[in-house]
N, C-alpha and C positions, 0 to 999 in steps of 0.2 A: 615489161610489166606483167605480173602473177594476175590470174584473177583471183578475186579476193571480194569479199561484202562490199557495196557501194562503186563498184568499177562495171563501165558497160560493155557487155560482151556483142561481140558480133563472131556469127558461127555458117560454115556452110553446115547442111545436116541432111541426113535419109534418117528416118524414124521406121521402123518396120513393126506389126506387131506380135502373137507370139504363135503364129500359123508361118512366117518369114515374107509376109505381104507387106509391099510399101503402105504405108497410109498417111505419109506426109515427105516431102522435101522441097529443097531448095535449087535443089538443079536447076528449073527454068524461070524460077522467079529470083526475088530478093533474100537474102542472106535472112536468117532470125538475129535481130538484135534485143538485146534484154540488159536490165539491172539488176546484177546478181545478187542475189540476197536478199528480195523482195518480192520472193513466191511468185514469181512470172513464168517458172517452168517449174518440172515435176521435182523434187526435193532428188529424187534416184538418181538426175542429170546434173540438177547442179552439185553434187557430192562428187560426180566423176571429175568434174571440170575445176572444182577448186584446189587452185595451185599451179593450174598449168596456163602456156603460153602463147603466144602469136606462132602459129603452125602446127602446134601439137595438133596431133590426132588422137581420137578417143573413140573408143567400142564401151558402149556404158551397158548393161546390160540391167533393166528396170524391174523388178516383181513388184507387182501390184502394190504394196503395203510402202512401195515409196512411188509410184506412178498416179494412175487414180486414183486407186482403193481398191481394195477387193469387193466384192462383187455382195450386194446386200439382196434375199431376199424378199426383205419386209419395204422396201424401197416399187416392189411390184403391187398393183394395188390394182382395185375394180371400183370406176368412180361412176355417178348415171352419167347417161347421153347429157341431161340436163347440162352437167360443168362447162358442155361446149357449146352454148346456146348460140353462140354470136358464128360459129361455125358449120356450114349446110352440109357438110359432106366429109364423111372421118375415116380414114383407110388408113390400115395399118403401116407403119415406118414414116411419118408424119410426126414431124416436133410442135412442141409450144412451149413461152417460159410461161409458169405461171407465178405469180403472187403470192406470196406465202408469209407469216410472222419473223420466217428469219431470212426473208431476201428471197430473189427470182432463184427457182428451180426449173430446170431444161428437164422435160422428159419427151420418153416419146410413144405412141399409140403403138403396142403390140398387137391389140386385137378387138373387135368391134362386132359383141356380138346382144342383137335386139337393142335395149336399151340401156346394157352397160358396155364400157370401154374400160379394157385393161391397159393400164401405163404401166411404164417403167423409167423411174427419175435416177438411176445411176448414169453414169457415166459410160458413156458408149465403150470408152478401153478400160474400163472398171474389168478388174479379173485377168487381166491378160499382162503377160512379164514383156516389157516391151525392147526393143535395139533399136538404140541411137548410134550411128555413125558419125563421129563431127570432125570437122577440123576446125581450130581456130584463127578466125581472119585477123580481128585486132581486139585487144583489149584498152581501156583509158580510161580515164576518171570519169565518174558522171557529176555533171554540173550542179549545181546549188536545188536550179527547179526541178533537174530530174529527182535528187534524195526527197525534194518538198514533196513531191506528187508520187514517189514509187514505181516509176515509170521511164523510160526513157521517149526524149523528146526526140521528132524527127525536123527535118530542115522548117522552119517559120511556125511551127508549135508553140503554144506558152500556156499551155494546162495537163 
Protein backbone atom coordinates (compact mmCIF):
# COMPACT_ATOMS: atom_id res chain seq x y z
CA UNK A 1 0.00 0.00 0.00
CA UNK A 2 1.28 3.81 -1.26
CA UNK A 3 0.79 6.28 1.13
CA UNK A 4 -1.80 8.52 -0.06
CA UNK A 5 -4.48 11.05 1.75
CA UNK A 6 -6.52 9.23 4.42
CA UNK A 7 -4.05 6.14 4.87
CA UNK A 8 -2.17 5.83 8.43
CA UNK A 9 1.46 6.19 8.45
CA UNK A 10 3.64 4.87 10.85
CA UNK A 11 7.41 5.85 10.44
CA UNK A 12 10.74 5.30 12.41
CA UNK A 13 12.36 9.00 12.18
CA UNK A 14 15.59 11.27 13.45
CA UNK A 15 14.44 14.86 12.77
CA UNK A 16 17.71 17.10 12.80
CA UNK A 17 17.63 20.79 12.54
CA UNK A 18 19.52 23.09 10.29
CA UNK A 19 22.91 23.44 12.76
CA UNK A 20 22.81 19.07 12.11
CA UNK A 21 21.48 18.70 15.89
CA UNK A 22 18.95 15.91 16.75
CA UNK A 23 15.90 17.49 18.23
CA UNK A 24 13.60 14.66 17.90
CA UNK A 25 13.54 10.76 17.32
CA UNK A 26 12.17 7.68 17.60
CA UNK A 27 14.98 5.44 18.36
CA UNK A 28 14.24 4.82 22.09
CA UNK A 29 10.71 5.34 22.09
CA UNK A 30 7.57 4.73 19.91
CA UNK A 31 7.46 5.01 16.18
CA UNK A 32 5.35 8.43 14.89
CA UNK A 33 2.06 7.36 13.63
CA UNK A 34 -0.04 9.90 11.69
CA UNK A 35 -3.01 10.38 9.14
CA UNK A 36 -1.67 11.65 6.22
CA UNK A 37 -3.30 14.42 4.82
CA UNK A 38 -4.66 16.02 7.77
CA UNK A 39 -1.85 18.45 8.81
CA UNK A 40 -0.40 16.33 11.55
CA UNK A 41 3.17 16.91 10.31
CA UNK A 42 5.08 19.62 8.44
CA UNK A 43 3.54 19.85 4.65
CA UNK A 44 7.72 19.55 3.56
CA UNK A 45 7.43 15.76 5.24
CA UNK A 46 4.47 14.80 3.98
CA UNK A 47 5.28 15.75 0.26
CA UNK A 48 8.54 13.64 0.65
CA UNK A 49 6.44 10.65 1.82
CA UNK A 50 3.67 10.72 -0.68
CA UNK A 51 3.91 7.70 -2.82
CA UNK A 52 6.01 5.81 -1.09
CA UNK A 53 6.08 2.49 0.70
CA UNK A 54 6.42 0.06 3.71
CA UNK A 55 10.40 0.23 4.01
CA UNK A 56 11.27 2.94 1.87
CA UNK A 57 13.55 5.31 3.10
CA UNK A 58 13.51 8.92 2.95
CA UNK A 59 16.05 12.01 3.57
CA UNK A 60 13.29 14.79 3.20
CA UNK A 61 15.08 17.92 3.53
CA UNK A 62 12.44 20.85 4.96
CA UNK A 63 12.96 24.93 4.39
CA UNK A 64 11.14 26.73 6.57
CA UNK A 65 8.25 27.82 4.16
CA UNK A 66 7.01 24.13 4.23
CA UNK A 67 8.28 23.25 8.12
CA UNK A 68 7.12 25.93 10.57
CA UNK A 69 7.42 29.12 8.87
CA UNK A 70 9.78 31.38 8.54
CA UNK A 71 10.68 33.24 11.27
CA UNK A 72 8.48 36.50 11.86
CA UNK A 73 9.70 39.48 13.47
CA UNK A 74 6.53 41.17 14.47
CA UNK A 75 5.66 37.98 16.34
CA UNK A 76 8.49 39.38 19.04
CA UNK A 77 6.56 41.73 21.21
CA UNK A 78 7.09 43.72 24.83
CA UNK A 79 3.92 42.88 26.94
CA UNK A 80 3.77 44.55 31.06
CA UNK A 81 4.89 42.21 33.88
CA UNK A 82 1.01 42.81 34.64
CA UNK A 83 0.02 39.89 31.47
CA UNK A 84 1.68 37.45 34.03
CA UNK A 85 -0.13 38.27 37.08
CA UNK A 86 -1.15 34.71 38.22
CA UNK A 87 2.84 34.07 37.71
CA UNK A 88 5.55 35.08 40.74
CA UNK A 89 8.50 34.56 38.93
CA UNK A 90 9.37 35.02 35.10
CA UNK A 91 12.92 33.97 33.59
CA UNK A 92 13.68 33.91 30.39
CA UNK A 93 13.09 30.35 28.03
CA UNK A 94 9.88 29.91 30.05
CA UNK A 95 6.64 28.98 27.95
CA UNK A 96 2.92 29.81 28.16
CA UNK A 97 -0.09 29.23 25.85
CA UNK A 98 -1.99 31.98 26.03
CA UNK A 99 -5.68 33.02 24.89
CA UNK A 100 -6.02 34.78 22.05
CA UNK A 101 -9.31 35.66 19.46
CA UNK A 102 -7.81 33.14 17.08
CA UNK A 103 -7.02 30.21 19.48
CA UNK A 104 -4.13 29.31 22.04
CA UNK A 105 -0.71 30.68 21.05
CA UNK A 106 2.56 29.04 22.60
CA UNK A 107 5.24 31.48 23.18
CA UNK A 108 7.99 31.83 25.15
CA UNK A 109 9.78 34.56 27.64
CA UNK A 110 13.09 35.96 25.90
CA UNK A 111 13.68 38.57 28.38
CA UNK A 112 12.50 40.14 31.57
CA UNK A 113 13.42 43.35 32.12
CA UNK A 114 11.77 45.82 35.07
CA UNK A 115 8.25 45.69 34.37
CA UNK A 116 8.18 44.60 30.76
CA UNK A 117 8.61 40.95 29.31
CA UNK A 118 9.59 40.46 25.85
CA UNK A 119 7.92 37.18 24.21
CA UNK A 120 8.45 35.52 21.27
CA UNK A 121 5.07 33.45 19.80
CA UNK A 122 6.92 31.84 16.65
CA UNK A 123 7.68 28.63 16.68
CA UNK A 124 10.72 27.38 18.25
CA UNK A 125 12.05 25.70 14.56
CA UNK A 126 10.27 28.76 12.75
CA UNK A 127 13.49 29.65 10.39
CA UNK A 128 15.45 26.84 10.44
CA UNK A 129 15.56 24.14 7.01
CA UNK A 130 15.05 21.00 8.87
CA UNK A 131 16.17 16.76 8.08
CA UNK A 132 13.96 14.14 8.55
CA UNK A 133 15.38 10.70 8.25
CA UNK A 134 12.48 8.10 7.91
CA UNK A 135 11.86 4.93 7.09
CA UNK A 136 8.63 3.62 6.61
CA UNK A 137 7.21 0.85 8.90
CA UNK A 138 3.54 0.25 7.60
CA UNK A 139 1.18 2.03 5.84
CA UNK A 140 -3.15 0.98 6.02
CA UNK A 141 -6.36 2.54 5.80
CA UNK A 142 -7.44 4.77 8.49
CA UNK A 143 -10.70 3.87 9.97
CA UNK A 144 -14.13 5.56 9.79
CA UNK A 145 -13.42 7.39 13.35
CA UNK A 146 -9.95 8.13 12.47
CA UNK A 147 -11.21 10.38 8.96
CA UNK A 148 -14.20 11.59 11.53
CA UNK A 149 -11.81 13.17 14.04
CA UNK A 150 -8.40 13.76 11.86
CA UNK A 151 -6.46 11.84 13.83
CA UNK A 152 -5.43 8.55 14.32
CA UNK A 153 -6.72 6.39 16.98
CA UNK A 154 -4.46 4.39 19.35
CA UNK A 155 -5.49 0.85 20.98
CA UNK A 156 -9.16 1.57 23.25
CA UNK A 157 -9.43 5.39 21.76
CA UNK A 158 -12.77 6.53 20.47
CA UNK A 159 -12.27 10.39 20.09
Amino acid sequence: MTIAKDKVVTLQYNALDDQGEGIDTSEDGAPMVFLFGANNVVPGLEEALLGKTTGDAVKAVVPPEKGYGVYNEEAVQQVPREAFEEVDVLEPGMTFTAQTEDGPVNLIIIEVVDDLVTIDSNHPLSGQTLTFDVVVEEVRDATEDELKHGHVHSAGCDH
